[in-house]
Biopython code that builds the backbone (N, CA, C, O; Angstrom):
import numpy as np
from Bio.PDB.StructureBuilder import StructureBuilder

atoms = [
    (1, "UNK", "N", (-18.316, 4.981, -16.819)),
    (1, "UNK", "CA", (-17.907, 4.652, -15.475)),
    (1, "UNK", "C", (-16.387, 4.437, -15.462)),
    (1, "UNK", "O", (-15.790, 3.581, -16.113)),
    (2, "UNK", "N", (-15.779, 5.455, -14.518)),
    (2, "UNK", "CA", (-14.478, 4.855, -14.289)),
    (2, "UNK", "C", (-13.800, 3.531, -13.920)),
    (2, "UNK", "O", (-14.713, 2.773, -13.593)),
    (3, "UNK", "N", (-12.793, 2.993, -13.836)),
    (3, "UNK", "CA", (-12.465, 2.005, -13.448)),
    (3, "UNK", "C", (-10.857, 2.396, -12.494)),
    (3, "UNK", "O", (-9.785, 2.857, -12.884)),
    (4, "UNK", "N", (-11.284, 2.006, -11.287)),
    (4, "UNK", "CA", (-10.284, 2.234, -10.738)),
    (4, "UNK", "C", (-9.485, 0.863, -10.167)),
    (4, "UNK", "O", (-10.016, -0.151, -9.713)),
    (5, "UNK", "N", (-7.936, 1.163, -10.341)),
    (5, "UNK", "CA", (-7.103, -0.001, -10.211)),
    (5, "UNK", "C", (-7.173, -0.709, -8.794)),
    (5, "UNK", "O", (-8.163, -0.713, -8.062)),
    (6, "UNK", "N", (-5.745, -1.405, -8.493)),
    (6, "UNK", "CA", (-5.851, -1.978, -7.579)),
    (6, "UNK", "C", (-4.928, -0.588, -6.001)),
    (6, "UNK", "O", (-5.081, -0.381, -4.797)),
    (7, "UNK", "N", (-4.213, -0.154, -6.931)),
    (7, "UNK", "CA", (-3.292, 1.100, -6.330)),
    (7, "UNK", "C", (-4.054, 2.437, -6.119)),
    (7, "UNK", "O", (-3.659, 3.424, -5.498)),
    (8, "UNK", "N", (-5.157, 2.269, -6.729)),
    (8, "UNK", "CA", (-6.192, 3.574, -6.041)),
    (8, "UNK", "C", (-6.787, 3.006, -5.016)),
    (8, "UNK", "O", (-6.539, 3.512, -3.922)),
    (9, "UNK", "N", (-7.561, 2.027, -5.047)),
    (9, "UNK", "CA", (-8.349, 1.150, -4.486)),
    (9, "UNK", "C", (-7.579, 1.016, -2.532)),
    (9, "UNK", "O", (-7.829, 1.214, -1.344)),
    (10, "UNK", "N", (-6.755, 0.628, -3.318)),
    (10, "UNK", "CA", (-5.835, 0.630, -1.635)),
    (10, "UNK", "C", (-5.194, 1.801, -1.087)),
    (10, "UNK", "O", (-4.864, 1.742, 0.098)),
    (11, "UNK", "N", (-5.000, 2.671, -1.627)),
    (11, "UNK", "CA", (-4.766, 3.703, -0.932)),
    (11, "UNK", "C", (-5.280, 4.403, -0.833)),
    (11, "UNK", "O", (-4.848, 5.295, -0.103)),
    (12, "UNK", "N", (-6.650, 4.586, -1.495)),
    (12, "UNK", "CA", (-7.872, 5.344, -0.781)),
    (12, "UNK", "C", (-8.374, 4.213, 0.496)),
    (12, "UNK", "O", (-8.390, 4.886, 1.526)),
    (13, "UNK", "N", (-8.616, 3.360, 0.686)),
    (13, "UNK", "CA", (-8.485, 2.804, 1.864)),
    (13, "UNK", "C", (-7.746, 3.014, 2.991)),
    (13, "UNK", "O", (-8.324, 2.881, 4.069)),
    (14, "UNK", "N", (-6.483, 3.342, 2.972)),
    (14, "UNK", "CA", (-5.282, 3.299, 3.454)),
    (14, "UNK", "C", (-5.668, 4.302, 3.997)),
    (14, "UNK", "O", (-5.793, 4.293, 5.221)),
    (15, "UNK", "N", (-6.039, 5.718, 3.077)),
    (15, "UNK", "CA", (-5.335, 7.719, 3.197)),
    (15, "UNK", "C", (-7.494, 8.143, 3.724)),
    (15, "UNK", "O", (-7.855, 9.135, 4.357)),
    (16, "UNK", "N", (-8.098, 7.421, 3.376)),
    (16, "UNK", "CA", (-9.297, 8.234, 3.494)),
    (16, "UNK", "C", (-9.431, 8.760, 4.497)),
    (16, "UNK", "O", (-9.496, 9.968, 4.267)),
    (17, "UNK", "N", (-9.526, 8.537, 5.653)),
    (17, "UNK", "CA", (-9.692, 9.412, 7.013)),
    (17, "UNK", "C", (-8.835, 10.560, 6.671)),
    (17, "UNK", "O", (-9.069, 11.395, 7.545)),
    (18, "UNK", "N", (-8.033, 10.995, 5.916)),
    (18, "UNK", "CA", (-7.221, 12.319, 5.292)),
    (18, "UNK", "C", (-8.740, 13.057, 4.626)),
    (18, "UNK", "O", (-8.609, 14.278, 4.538)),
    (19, "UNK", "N", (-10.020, 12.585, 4.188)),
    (19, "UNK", "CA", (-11.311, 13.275, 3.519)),
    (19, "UNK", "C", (-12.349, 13.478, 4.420)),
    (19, "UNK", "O", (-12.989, 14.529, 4.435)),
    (20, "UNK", "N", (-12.700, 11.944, 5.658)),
    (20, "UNK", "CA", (-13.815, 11.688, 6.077)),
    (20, "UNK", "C", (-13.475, 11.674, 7.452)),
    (20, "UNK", "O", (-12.268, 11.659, 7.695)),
    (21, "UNK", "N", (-14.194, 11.675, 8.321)),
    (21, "UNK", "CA", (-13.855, 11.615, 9.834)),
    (21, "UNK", "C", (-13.800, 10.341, 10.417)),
    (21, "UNK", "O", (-13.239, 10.077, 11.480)),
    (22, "UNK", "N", (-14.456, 9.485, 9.618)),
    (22, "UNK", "CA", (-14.429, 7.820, 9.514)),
    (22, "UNK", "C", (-14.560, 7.393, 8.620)),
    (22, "UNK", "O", (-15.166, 8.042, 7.767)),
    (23, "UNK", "N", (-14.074, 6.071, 8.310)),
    (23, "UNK", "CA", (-14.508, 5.247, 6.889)),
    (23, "UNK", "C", (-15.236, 5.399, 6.771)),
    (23, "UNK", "O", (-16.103, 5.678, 7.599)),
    (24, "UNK", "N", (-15.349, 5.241, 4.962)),
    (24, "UNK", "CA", (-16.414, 4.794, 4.396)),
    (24, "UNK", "C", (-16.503, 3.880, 3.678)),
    (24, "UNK", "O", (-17.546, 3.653, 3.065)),
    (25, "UNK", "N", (-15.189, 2.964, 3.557)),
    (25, "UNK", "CA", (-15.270, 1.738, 2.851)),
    (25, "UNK", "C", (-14.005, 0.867, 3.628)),
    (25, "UNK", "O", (-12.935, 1.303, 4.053)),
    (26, "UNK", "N", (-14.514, -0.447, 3.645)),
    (26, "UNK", "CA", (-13.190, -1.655, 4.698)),
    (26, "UNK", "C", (-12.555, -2.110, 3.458)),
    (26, "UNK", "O", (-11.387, -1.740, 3.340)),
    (27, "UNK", "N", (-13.144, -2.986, 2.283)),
    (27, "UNK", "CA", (-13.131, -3.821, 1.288)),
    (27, "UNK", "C", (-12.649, -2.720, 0.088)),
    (27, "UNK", "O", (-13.206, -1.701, -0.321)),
    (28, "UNK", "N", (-11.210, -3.451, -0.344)),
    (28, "UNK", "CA", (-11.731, -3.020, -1.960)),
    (28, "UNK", "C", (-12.756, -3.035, -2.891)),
    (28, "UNK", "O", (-12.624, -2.290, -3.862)),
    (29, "UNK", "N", (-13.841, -3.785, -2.798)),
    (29, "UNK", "CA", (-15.530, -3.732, -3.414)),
    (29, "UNK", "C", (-15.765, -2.517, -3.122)),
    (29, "UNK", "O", (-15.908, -1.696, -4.028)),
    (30, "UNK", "N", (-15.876, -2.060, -1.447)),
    (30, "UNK", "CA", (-16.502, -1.472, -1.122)),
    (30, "UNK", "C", (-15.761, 0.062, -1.573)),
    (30, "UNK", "O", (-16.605, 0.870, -1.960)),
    (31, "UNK", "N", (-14.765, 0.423, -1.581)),
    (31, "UNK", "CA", (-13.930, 1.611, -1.955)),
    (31, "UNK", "C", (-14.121, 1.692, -3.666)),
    (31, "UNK", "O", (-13.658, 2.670, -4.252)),
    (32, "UNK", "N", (-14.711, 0.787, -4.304)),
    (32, "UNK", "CA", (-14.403, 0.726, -5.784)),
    (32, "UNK", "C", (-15.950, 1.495, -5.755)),
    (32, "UNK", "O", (-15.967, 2.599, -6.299)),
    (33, "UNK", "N", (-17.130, 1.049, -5.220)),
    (33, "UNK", "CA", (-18.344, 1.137, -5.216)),
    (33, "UNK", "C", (-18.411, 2.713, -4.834)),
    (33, "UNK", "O", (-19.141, 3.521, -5.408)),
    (34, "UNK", "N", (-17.404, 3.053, -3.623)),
    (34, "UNK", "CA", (-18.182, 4.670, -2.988)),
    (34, "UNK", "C", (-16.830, 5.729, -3.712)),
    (34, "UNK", "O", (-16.622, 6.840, -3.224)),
    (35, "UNK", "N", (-16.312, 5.406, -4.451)),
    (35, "UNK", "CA", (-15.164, 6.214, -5.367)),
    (35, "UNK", "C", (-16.050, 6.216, -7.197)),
    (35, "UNK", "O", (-16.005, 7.106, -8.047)),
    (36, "UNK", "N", (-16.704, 4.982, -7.245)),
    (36, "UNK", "CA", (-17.896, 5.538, -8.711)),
    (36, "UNK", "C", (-19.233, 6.346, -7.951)),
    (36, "UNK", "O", (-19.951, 7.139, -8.561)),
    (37, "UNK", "N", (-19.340, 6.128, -7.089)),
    (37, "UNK", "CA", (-20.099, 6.582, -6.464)),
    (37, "UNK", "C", (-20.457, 8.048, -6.277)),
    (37, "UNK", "O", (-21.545, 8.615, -6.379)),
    (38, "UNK", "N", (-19.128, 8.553, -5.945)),
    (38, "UNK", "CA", (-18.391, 10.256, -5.969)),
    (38, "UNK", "C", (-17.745, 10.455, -6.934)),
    (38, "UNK", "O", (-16.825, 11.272, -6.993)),
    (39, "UNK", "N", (-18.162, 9.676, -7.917)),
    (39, "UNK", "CA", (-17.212, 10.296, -9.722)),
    (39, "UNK", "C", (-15.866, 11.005, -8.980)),
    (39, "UNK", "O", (-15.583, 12.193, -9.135)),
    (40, "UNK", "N", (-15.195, 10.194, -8.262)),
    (40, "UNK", "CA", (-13.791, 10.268, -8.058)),
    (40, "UNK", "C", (-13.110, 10.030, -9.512)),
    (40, "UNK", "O", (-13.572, 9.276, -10.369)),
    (41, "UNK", "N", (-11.961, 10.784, -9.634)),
    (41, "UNK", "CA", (-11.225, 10.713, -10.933)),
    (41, "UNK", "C", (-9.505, 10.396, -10.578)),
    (41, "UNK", "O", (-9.040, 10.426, -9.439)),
    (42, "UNK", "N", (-8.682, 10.083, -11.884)),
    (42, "UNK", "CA", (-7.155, 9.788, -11.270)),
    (42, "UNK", "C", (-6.815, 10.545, -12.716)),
    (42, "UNK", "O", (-7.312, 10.441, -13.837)),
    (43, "UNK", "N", (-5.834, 11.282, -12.215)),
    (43, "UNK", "CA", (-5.350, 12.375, -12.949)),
    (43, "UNK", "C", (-3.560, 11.705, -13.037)),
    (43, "UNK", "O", (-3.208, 11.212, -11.965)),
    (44, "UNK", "N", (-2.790, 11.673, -13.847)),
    (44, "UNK", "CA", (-1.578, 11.574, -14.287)),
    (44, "UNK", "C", (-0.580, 12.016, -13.792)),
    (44, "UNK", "O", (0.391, 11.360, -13.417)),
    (45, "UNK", "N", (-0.761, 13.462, -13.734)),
    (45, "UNK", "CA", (0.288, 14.352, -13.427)),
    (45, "UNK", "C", (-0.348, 15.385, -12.565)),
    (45, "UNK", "O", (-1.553, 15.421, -12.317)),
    (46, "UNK", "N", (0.852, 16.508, -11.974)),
    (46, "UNK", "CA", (0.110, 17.776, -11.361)),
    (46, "UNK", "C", (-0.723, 18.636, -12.411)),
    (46, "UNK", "O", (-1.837, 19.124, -12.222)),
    (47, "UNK", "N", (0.106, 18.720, -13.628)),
    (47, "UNK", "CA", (-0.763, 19.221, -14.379)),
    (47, "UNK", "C", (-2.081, 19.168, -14.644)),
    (47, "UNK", "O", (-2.790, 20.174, -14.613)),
    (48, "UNK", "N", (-2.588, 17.783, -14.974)),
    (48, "UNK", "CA", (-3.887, 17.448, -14.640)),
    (48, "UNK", "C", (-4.665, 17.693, -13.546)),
    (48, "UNK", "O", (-5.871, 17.937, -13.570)),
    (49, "UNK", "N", (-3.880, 17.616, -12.482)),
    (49, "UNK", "CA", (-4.693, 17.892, -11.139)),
    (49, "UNK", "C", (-5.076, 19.483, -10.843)),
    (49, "UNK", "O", (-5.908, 19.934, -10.056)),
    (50, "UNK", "N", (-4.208, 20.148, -11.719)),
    (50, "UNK", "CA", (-4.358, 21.644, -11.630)),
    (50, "UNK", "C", (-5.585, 21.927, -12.366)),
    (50, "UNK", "O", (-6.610, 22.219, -11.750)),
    (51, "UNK", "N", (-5.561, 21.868, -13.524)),
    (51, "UNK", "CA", (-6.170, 22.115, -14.302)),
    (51, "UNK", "C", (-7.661, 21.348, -14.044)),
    (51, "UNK", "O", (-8.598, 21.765, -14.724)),
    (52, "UNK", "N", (-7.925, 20.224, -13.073)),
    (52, "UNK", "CA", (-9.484, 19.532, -12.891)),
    (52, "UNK", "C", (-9.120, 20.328, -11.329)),
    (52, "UNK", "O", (-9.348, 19.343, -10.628)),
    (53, "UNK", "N", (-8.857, 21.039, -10.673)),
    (53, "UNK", "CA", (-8.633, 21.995, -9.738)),
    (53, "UNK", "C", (-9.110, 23.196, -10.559)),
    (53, "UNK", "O", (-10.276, 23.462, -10.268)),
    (54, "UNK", "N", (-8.538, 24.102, -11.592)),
    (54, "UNK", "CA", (-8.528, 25.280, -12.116)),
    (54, "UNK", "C", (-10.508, 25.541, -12.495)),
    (54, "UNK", "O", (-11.240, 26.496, -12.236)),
    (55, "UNK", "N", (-10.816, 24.085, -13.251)),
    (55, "UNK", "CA", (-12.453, 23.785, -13.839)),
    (55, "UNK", "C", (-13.689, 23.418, -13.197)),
    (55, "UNK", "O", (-14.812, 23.386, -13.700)),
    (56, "UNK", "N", (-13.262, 23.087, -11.768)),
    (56, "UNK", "CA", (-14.097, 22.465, -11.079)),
    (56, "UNK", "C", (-14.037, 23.091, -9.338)),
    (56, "UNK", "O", (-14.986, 22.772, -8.622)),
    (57, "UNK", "N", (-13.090, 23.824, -8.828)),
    (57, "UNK", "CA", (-12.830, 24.906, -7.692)),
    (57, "UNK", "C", (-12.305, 26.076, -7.870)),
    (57, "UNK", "O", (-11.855, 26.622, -8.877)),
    (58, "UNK", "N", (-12.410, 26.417, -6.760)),
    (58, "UNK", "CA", (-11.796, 27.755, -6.690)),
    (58, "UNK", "C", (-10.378, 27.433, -6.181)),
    (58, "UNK", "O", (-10.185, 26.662, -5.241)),
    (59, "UNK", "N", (-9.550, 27.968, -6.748)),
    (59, "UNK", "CA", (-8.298, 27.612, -6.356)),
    (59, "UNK", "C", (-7.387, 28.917, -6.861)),
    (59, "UNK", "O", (-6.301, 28.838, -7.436)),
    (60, "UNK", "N", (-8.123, 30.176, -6.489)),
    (60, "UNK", "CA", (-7.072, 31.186, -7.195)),
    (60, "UNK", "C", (-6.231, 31.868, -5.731)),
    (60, "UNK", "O", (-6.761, 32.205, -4.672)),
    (61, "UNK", "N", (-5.247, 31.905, -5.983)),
    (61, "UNK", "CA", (-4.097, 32.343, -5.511)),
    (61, "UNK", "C", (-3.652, 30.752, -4.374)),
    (61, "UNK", "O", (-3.583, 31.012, -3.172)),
    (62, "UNK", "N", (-3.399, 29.329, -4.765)),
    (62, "UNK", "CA", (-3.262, 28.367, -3.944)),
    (62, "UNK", "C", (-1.931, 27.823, -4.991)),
    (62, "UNK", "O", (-1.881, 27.719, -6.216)),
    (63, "UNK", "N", (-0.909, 27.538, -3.918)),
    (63, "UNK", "CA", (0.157, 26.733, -4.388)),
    (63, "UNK", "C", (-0.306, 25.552, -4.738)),
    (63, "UNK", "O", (-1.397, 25.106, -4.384)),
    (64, "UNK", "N", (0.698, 24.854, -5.624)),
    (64, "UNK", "CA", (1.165, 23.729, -6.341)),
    (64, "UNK", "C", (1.055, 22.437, -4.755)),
    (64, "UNK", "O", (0.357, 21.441, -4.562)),
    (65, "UNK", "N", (1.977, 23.041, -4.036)),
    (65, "UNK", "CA", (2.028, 22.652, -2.604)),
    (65, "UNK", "C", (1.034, 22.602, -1.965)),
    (65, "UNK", "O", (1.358, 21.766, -1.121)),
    (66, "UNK", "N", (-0.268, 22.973, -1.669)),
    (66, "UNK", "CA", (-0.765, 23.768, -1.390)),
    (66, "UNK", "C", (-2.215, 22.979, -1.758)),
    (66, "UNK", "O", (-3.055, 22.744, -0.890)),
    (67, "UNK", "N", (-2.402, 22.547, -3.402)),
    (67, "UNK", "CA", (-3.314, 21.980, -3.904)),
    (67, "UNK", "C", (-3.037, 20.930, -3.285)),
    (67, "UNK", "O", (-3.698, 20.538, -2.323)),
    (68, "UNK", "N", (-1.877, 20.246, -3.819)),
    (68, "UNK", "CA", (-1.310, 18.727, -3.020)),
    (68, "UNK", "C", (-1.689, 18.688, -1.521)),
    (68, "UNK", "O", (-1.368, 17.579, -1.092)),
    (69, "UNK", "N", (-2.257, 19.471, -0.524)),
    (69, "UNK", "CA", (-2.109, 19.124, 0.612)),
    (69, "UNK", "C", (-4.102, 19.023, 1.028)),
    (69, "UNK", "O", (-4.856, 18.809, 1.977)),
    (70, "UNK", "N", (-4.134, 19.343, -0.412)),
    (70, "UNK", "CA", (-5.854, 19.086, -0.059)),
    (70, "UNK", "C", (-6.435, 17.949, 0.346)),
    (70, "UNK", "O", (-6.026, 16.852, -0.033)),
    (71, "UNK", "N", (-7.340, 18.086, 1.069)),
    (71, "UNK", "CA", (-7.820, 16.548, 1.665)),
    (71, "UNK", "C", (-8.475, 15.902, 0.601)),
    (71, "UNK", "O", (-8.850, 14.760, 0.865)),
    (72, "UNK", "N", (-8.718, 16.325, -0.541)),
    (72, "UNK", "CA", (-9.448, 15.659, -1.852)),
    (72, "UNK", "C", (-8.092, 15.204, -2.700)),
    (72, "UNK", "O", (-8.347, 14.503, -3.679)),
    (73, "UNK", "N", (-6.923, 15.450, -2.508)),
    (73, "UNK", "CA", (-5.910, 14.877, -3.185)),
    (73, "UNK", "C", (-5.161, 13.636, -2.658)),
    (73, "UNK", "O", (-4.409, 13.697, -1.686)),
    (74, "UNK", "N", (-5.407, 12.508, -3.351)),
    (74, "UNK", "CA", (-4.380, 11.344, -2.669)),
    (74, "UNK", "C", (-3.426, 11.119, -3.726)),
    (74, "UNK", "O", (-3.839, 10.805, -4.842)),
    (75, "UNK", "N", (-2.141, 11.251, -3.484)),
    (75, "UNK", "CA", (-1.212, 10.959, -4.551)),
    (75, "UNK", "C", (-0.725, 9.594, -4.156)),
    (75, "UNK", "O", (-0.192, 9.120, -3.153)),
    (76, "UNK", "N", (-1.158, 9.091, -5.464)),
    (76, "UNK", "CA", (-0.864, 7.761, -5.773)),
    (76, "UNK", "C", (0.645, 7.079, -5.717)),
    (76, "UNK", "O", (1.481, 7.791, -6.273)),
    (77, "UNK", "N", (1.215, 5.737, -5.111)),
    (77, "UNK", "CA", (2.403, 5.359, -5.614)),
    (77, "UNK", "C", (3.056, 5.712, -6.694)),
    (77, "UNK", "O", (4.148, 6.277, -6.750)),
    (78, "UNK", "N", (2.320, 5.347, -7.620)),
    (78, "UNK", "CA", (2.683, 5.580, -9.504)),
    (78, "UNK", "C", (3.147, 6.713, -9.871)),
    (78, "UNK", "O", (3.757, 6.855, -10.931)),
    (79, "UNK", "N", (2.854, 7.914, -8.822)),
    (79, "UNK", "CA", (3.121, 8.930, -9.681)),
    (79, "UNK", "C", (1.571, 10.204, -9.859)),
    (79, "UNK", "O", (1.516, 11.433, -9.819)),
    (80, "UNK", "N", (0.257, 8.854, -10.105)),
    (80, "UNK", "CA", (-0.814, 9.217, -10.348)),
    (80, "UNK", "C", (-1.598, 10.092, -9.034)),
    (80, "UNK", "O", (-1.232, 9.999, -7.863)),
    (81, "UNK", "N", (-2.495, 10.761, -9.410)),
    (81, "UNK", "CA", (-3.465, 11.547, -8.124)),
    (81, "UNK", "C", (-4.813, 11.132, -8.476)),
    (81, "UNK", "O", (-5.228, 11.138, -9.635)),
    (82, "UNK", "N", (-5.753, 10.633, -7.076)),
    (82, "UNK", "CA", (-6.859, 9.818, -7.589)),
    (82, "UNK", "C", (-7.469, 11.154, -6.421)),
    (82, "UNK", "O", (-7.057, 11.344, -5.277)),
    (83, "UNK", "N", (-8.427, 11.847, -7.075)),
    (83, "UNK", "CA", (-9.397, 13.058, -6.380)),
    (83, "UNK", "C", (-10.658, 12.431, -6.304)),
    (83, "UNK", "O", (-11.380, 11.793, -7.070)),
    (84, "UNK", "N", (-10.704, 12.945, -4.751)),
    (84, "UNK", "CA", (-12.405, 12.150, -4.370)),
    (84, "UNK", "C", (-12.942, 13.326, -3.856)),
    (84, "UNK", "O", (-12.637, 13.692, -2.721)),
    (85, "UNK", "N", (-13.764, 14.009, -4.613)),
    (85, "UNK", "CA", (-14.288, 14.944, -3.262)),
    (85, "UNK", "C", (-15.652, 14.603, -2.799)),
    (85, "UNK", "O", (-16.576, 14.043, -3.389)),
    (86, "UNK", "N", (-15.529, 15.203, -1.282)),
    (86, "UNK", "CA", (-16.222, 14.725, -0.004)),
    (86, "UNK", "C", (-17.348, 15.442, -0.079)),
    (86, "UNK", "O", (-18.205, 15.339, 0.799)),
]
sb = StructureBuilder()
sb.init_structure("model")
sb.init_model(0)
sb.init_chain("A")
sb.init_seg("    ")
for serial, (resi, resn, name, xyz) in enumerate(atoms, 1):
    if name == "N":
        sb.init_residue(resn, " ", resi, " ")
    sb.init_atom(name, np.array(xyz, "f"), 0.0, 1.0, " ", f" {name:<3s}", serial, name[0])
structure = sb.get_structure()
Protein backbone atom coordinates (compact mmCIF):
# COMPACT_ATOMS: atom_id res chain seq x y z
CA UNK A 1 0.00 0.00 0.00
CA UNK A 2 1.15 3.33 -0.89
CA UNK A 3 1.49 6.04 1.44
CA UNK A 4 0.69 9.26 0.38
CA UNK A 5 2.03 12.57 2.02
CA UNK A 6 0.55 15.52 3.25
CA UNK A 7 1.35 17.55 -0.33
CA UNK A 8 -0.45 14.88 -2.39
CA UNK A 9 -3.17 14.64 -0.05
CA UNK A 10 -3.95 18.38 -0.45
CA UNK A 11 -3.62 18.92 -3.72
CA UNK A 12 -5.50 16.21 -4.92
CA UNK A 13 -8.16 17.83 -2.89
CA UNK A 14 -7.44 21.15 -4.12
CA UNK A 15 -6.93 19.96 -8.35
CA UNK A 16 -9.53 16.91 -8.37
CA UNK A 17 -12.47 18.37 -10.16
CA UNK A 18 -9.38 18.65 -12.98
CA UNK A 19 -10.39 14.20 -13.00
CA UNK A 20 -14.05 14.08 -11.62
CA UNK A 21 -17.05 16.24 -12.29
CA UNK A 22 -17.44 16.46 -8.46
CA UNK A 23 -15.60 15.46 -5.44
CA UNK A 24 -14.82 12.63 -4.25
CA UNK A 25 -13.13 13.32 -1.13
CA UNK A 26 -13.59 16.79 1.52
CA UNK A 27 -11.02 15.36 4.29
CA UNK A 28 -7.54 14.39 3.96
CA UNK A 29 -8.74 10.74 5.45
CA UNK A 30 -10.98 10.79 2.93
CA UNK A 31 -8.52 11.62 -0.24
CA UNK A 32 -5.85 9.24 1.43
CA UNK A 33 -8.65 6.39 1.46
CA UNK A 34 -10.05 7.00 -2.44
CA UNK A 35 -6.22 7.64 -3.88
CA UNK A 36 -5.28 3.72 -2.19
CA UNK A 37 -8.32 3.06 -3.35
CA UNK A 38 -7.39 3.85 -7.25
CA UNK A 39 -3.71 2.59 -6.71
CA UNK A 40 -2.95 6.24 -7.47
CA UNK A 41 0.91 6.49 -7.68
CA UNK A 42 3.58 9.70 -7.27
CA UNK A 43 6.20 9.55 -9.70
CA UNK A 44 9.48 11.92 -9.17
CA UNK A 45 10.14 13.25 -12.29
CA UNK A 46 8.66 13.53 -15.99
CA UNK A 47 10.63 10.77 -16.68
CA UNK A 48 8.81 8.57 -14.49
CA UNK A 49 5.58 9.87 -15.50
CA UNK A 50 6.46 9.00 -19.09
CA UNK A 51 7.51 5.92 -18.78
CA UNK A 52 4.19 4.73 -16.10
CA UNK A 53 2.39 6.66 -19.23
CA UNK A 54 4.59 4.62 -21.96
CA UNK A 55 3.46 0.89 -19.64
CA UNK A 56 0.18 1.50 -18.68
CA UNK A 57 -1.55 3.90 -21.89
CA UNK A 58 -1.50 4.64 -24.99
CA UNK A 59 0.35 7.61 -25.39
CA UNK A 60 2.02 7.27 -28.86
CA UNK A 61 2.58 10.32 -30.72
CA UNK A 62 1.54 12.78 -27.28
CA UNK A 63 3.84 15.57 -26.07
CA UNK A 64 5.77 15.91 -22.90
CA UNK A 65 3.26 18.99 -22.71
CA UNK A 66 0.69 17.25 -23.65
CA UNK A 67 1.00 14.21 -21.08
CA UNK A 68 1.27 17.02 -18.36
CA UNK A 69 -2.06 18.41 -19.36
CA UNK A 70 -3.81 15.09 -18.68
CA UNK A 71 -6.56 15.12 -16.29
CA UNK A 72 -4.82 12.02 -14.51
CA UNK A 73 -1.68 14.20 -13.97
CA UNK A 74 -1.43 16.49 -10.85
CA UNK A 75 1.95 17.97 -10.53
CA UNK A 76 2.88 18.26 -7.23
CA UNK A 77 4.56 21.46 -5.37
CA UNK A 78 7.82 19.38 -4.86
CA UNK A 79 8.48 18.86 -8.14
CA UNK A 80 6.65 15.33 -7.76
CA UNK A 81 3.46 14.01 -10.10
CA UNK A 82 0.84 12.05 -8.06
CA UNK A 83 -1.41 10.03 -11.10
CA UNK A 84 -4.89 9.04 -10.21
CA UNK A 85 -6.70 7.57 -12.89
CA UNK A 86 -10.46 7.99 -13.05
Amino acid sequence: MMQYDKVCLETFLEKQTQLFDEPVAETLEEAEYFLEDSLAVVKKDMKEVKKYFKDNMDIAGMSEEEILEASEVFPLPDGRYLIVEG
